[in-house]
DRENFI-225160 format. One record per residue (C-alpha): residue number from 1; x, y, z. Coordinates in nm, 3 decimals. Layout:
BEGIN
{NUM,{X,Y,Z}};
...
***
This chain:
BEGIN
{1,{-5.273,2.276,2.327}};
{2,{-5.003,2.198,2.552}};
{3,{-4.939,1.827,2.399}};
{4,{-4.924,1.978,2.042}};
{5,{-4.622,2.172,2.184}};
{6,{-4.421,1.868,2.370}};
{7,{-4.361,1.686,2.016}};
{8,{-4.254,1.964,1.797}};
{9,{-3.985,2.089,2.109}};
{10,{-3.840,1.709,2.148}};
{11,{-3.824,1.693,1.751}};
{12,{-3.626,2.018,1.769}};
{13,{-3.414,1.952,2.056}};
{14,{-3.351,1.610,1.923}};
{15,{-3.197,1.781,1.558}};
{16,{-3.036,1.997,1.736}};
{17,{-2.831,1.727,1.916}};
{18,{-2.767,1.456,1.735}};
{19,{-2.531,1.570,1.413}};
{20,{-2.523,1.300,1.109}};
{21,{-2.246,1.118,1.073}};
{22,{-2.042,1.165,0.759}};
{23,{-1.883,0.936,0.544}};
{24,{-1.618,0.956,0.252}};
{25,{-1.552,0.606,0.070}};
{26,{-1.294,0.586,-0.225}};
{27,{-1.095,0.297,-0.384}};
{28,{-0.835,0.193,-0.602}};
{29,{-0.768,-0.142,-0.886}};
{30,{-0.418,-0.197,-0.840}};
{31,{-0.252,-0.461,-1.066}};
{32,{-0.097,-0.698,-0.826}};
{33,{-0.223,-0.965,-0.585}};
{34,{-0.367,-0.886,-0.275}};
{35,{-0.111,-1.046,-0.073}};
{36,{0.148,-0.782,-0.236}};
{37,{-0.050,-0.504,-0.199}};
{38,{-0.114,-0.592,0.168}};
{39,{0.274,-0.585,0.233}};
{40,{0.229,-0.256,0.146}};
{41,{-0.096,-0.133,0.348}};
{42,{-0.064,-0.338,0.598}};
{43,{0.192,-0.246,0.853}};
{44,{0.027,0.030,1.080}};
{45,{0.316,0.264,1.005}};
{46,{0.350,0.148,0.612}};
{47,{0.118,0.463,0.577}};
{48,{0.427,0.660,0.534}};
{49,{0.600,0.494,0.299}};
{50,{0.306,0.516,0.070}};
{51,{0.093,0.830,0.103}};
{52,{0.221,1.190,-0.064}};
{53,{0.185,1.438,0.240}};
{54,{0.360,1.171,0.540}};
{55,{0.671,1.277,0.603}};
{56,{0.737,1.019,0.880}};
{57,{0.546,0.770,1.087}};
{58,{0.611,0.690,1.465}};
{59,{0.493,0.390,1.594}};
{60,{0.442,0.357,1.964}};
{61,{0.199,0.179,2.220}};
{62,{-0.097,0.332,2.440}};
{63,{-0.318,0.082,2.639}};
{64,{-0.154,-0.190,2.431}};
{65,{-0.257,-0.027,2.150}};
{66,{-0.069,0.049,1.816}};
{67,{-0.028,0.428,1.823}};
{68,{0.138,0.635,1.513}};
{69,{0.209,0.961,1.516}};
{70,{0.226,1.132,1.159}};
{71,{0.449,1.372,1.093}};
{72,{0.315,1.590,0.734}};
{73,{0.523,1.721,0.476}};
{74,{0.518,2.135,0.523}};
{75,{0.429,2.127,0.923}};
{76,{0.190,1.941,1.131}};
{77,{0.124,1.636,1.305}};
{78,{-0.179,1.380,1.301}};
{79,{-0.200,1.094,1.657}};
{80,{-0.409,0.792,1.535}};
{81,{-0.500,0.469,1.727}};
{82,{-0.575,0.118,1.567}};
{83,{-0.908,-0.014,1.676}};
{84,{-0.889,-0.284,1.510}};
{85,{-0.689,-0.508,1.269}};
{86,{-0.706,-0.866,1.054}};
{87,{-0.444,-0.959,0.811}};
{88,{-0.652,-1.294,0.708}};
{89,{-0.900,-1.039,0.586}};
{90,{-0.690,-0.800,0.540}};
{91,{-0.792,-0.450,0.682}};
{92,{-0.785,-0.273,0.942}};
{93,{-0.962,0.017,1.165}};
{94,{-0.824,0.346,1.314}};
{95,{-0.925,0.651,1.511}};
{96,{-0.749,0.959,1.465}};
{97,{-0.655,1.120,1.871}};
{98,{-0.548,1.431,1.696}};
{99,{-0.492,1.610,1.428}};
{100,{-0.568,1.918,1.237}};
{101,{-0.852,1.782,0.993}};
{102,{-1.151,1.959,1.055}};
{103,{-1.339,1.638,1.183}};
{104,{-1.403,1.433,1.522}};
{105,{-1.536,1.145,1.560}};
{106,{-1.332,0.993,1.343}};
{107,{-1.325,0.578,1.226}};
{108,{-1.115,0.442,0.959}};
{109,{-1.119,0.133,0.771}};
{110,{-0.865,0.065,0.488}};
{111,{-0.924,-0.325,0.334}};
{112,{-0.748,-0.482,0.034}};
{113,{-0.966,-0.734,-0.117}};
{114,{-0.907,-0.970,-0.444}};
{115,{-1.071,-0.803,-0.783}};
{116,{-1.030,-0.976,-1.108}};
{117,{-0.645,-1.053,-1.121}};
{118,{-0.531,-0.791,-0.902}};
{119,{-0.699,-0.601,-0.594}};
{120,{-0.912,-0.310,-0.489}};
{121,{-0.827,-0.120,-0.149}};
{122,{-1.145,0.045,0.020}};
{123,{-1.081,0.361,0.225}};
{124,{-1.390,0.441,0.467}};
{125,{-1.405,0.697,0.699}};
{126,{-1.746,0.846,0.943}};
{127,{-1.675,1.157,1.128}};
{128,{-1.858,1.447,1.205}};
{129,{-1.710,1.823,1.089}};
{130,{-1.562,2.010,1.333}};
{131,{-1.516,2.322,1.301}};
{132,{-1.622,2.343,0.860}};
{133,{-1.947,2.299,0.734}};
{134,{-1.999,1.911,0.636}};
{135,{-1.917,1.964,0.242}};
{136,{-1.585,2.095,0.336}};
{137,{-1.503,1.834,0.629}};
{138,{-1.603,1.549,0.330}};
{139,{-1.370,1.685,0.078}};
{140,{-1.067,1.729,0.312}};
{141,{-1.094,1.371,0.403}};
{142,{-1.169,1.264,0.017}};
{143,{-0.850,1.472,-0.053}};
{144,{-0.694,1.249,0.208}};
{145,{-0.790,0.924,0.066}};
{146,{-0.733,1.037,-0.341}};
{147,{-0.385,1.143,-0.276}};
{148,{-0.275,0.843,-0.032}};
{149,{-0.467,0.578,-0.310}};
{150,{-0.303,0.707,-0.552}};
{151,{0.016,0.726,-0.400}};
{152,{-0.027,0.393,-0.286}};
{153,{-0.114,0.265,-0.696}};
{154,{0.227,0.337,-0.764}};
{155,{0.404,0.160,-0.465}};
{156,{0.243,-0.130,-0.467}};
{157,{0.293,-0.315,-0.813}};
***
């Protein structure tokens, strides 16, 4: 009896502790070469010359990492790290340090690649929630990504 116990406990304990990851993808055709759209995305800090709710970027170095610290439009601040970054391929990967989305965990990935005549940019994020169910951590971070893509269709033509 005792063994028909063990597994049933270490498959609850193990749901219990490991929370799913979460992921939001969008993307966005914009009409213009890669290259040009790049110029635009790429700079760590270009973020605020492109997305709606950045008032200001900050760049500065931690570890000899590229650090920016967003300032938003209406109050509030967001601390994000690069992980990672290529301009040949043209992406590249950051963590947010803080911030008050409702996730942790947090990995971004933002790549412009060539489509047809012009380019698509990828947005990828995993987190987990924190403190929000999982829907509502998913659709602040969509919201995120719709309004910056968008925002950044109409810069960088």
């Amino acid at each position: 009896m005792f063994r028909v116990f063990v597994p049933a406990a270490a498959i609850i304990v193990a749901s219990l502790s490991s929370a799913q990851a979460l992921e939001v993808t969008k993307s966005v055709d914009i009409a213009a070469a890669p290259e040009t759209v790049w110029k635009t995305v790429g700079g760590f800090c270009g973020i605020g010359d492109w997305h709606p709710v950045i008032e200001k970027c900050a760049l500065s170095k931690k570890g000899g990492k590229d650090v920016r610290t967003l300032s938003l439009k209406g109050g509030g601040t967001i601390v994000e790290e690069e992980e990672a970054r290529s301009d040949k391929k043209m992406d590249y990967t950051y963590t947010i340090l803080e911030g008050p989305l409702p996730v942790t965990d947090y990995h971004s990935t933002i790549m412009v690649a060539k489509a047809g005549t012009g380019s698509k940019v990828t947005w990828t994020g995993t987190f987990k929630a924190k403190g929000a169910p999982d829907d509502k951590a998913k659709e602040a971070i969509a919201g995120v990504y719709e309004a910056g893509l968008k925002g950044l269709a109409d810069k960088a033509h």
